[in-house]
C-alpha positions as CSV (number, residue, x, y, z in Angstrom):
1,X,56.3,-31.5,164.0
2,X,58.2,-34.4,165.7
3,X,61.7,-34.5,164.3
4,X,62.1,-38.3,162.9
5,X,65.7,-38.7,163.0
6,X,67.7,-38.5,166.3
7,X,71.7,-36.9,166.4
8,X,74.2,-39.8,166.7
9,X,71.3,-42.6,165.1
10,X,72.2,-44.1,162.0
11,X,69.4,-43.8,159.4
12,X,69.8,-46.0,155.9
13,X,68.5,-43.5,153.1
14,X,68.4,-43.0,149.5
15,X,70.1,-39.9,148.1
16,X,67.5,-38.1,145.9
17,X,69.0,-35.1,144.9
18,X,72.2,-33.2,145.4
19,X,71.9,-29.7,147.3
20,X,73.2,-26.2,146.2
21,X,77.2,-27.2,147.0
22,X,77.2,-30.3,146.1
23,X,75.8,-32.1,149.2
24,X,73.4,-35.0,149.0
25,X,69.9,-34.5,150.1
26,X,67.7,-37.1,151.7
27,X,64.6,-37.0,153.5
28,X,63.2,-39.3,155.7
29,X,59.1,-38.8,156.4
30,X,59.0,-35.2,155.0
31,X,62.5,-34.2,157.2
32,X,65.7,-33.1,154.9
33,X,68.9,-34.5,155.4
34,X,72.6,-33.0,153.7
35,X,74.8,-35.2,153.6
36,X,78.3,-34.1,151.9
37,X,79.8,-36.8,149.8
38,X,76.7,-38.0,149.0
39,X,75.1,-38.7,145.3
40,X,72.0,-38.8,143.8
41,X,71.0,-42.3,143.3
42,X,73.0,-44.0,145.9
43,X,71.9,-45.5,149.1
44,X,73.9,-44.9,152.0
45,X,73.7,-45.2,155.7
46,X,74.2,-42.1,157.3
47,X,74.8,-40.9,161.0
48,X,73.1,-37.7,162.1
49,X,75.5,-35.5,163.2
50,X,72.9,-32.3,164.3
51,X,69.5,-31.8,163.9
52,X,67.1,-28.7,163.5
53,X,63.7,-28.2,163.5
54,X,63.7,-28.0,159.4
55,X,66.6,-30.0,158.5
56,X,69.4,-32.5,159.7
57,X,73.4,-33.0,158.7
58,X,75.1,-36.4,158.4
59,X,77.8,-38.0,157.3
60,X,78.2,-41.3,155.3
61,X,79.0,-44.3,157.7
62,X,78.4,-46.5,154.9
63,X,77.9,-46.7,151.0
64,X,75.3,-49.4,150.3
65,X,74.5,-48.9,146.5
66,X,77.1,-46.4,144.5
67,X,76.6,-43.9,142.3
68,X,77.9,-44.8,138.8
69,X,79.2,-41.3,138.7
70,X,81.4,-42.1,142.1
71,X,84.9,-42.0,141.4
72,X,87.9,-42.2,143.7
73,X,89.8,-38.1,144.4
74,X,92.9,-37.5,142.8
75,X,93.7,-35.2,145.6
76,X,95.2,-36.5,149.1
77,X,94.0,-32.9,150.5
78,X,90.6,-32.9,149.0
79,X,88.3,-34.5,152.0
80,X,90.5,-31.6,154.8
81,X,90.5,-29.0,152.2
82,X,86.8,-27.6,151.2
83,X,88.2,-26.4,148.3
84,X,86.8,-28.8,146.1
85,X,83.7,-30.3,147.1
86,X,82.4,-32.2,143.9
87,X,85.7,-34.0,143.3
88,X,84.4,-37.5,144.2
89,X,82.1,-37.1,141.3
90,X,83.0,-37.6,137.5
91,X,83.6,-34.2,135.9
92,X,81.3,-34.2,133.3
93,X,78.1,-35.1,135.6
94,X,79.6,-32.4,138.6
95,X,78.7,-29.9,134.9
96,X,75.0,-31.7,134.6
97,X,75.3,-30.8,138.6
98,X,75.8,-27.3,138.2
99,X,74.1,-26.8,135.6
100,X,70.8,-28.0,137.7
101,X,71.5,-26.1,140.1
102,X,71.7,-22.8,139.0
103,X,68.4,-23.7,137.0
104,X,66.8,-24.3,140.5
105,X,68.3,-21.4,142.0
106,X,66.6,-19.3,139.1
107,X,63.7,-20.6,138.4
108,X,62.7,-20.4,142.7
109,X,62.3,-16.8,142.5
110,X,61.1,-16.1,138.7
111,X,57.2,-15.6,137.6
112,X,58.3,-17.1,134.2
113,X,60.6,-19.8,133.9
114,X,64.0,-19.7,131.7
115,X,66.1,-22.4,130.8
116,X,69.9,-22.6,132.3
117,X,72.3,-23.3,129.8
118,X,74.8,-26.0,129.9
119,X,77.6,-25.0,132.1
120,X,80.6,-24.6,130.1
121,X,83.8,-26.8,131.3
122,X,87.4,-26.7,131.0
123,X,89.6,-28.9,128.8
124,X,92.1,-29.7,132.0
125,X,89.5,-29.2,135.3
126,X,92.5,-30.1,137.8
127,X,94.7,-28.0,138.8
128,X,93.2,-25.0,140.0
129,X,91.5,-23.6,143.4
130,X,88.7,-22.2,144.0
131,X,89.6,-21.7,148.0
132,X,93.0,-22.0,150.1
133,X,93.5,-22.8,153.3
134,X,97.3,-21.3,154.7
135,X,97.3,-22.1,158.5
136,X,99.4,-19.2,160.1
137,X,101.6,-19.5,163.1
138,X,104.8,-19.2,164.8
139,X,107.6,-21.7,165.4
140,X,109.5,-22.6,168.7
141,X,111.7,-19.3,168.0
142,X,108.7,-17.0,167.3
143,X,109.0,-16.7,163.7
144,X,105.8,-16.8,161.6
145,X,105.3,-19.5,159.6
146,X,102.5,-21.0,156.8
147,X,101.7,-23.9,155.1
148,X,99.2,-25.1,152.9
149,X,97.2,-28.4,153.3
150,X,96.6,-28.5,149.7
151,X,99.2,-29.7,147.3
């Protein structure tokens, strides 16, 4: 099969689902593309960042019809961070997200389908990590030294 897409081409495609963490998924003749960011239901010009014989990544150049679910982070770390990577979605639908997912993740491998319940949220979602990131190193007089990117 003759990969469609080419690394460092821009593509304009419509998001039609979002992947296992969180990533939007596109597909252009058959060929899957992740894109992080990305929503179900938008339309966004992506670039093609590396390219498989299965699947593609990209990243969003451009955001040409936005999710109503988009929303702007409350975090200045979020985008360098990984710790979060749903945060550019309301909270309530990243639950419906979730939720969706783990029912996909089940019902792939099960003979007889069951039905995921609704994922269960928190009154305050903010706040918390899930992941860390603590660059280690030393300072002009050898002394180690940390700091976290996340706030």
């Amino acid at each position: 099969m003759e990969i469609p897409v080419k690394k460092n081409e821009e593509y304009i495609v419509d998001i039609i689902d979002n992947g296992f963490q969180g990533e939007g998924i596109a597909k252009i003749n058959g060929y899957t593309i992740f894109i992080p960011n990305a929503i179900k239901g938008e339309k966004v010009k992506v670039l093609i960042l590396k390219t498989t014989t299965s699947h593609a990544f990209g990243k969003i150049v451009e955001i040409i019809e936005k999710s109503e679910y988009r929303k702007e982070s409350d975090c200045l770390s979020y985008k360098r961070c990984g710790g979060c990577n749903l945060r550019h979605i309301e909270y309530s639908k990243t639950l419906e997200i979730k939720q969706e997912t783990v029912q996909n993740l089940i019902n792939k491998e099960l003979k007889q389908k069951v039905e995921a319940q609704e994922t269960v949220g928190m009154e305050n979602p903010f706040f918390y990590r899930n992941k860390a990131v603590y660059p280690v190193g030393t300072n002009k007089n050898g002394k180690a030294i940390a700091r976290s990117i996340c706030k």
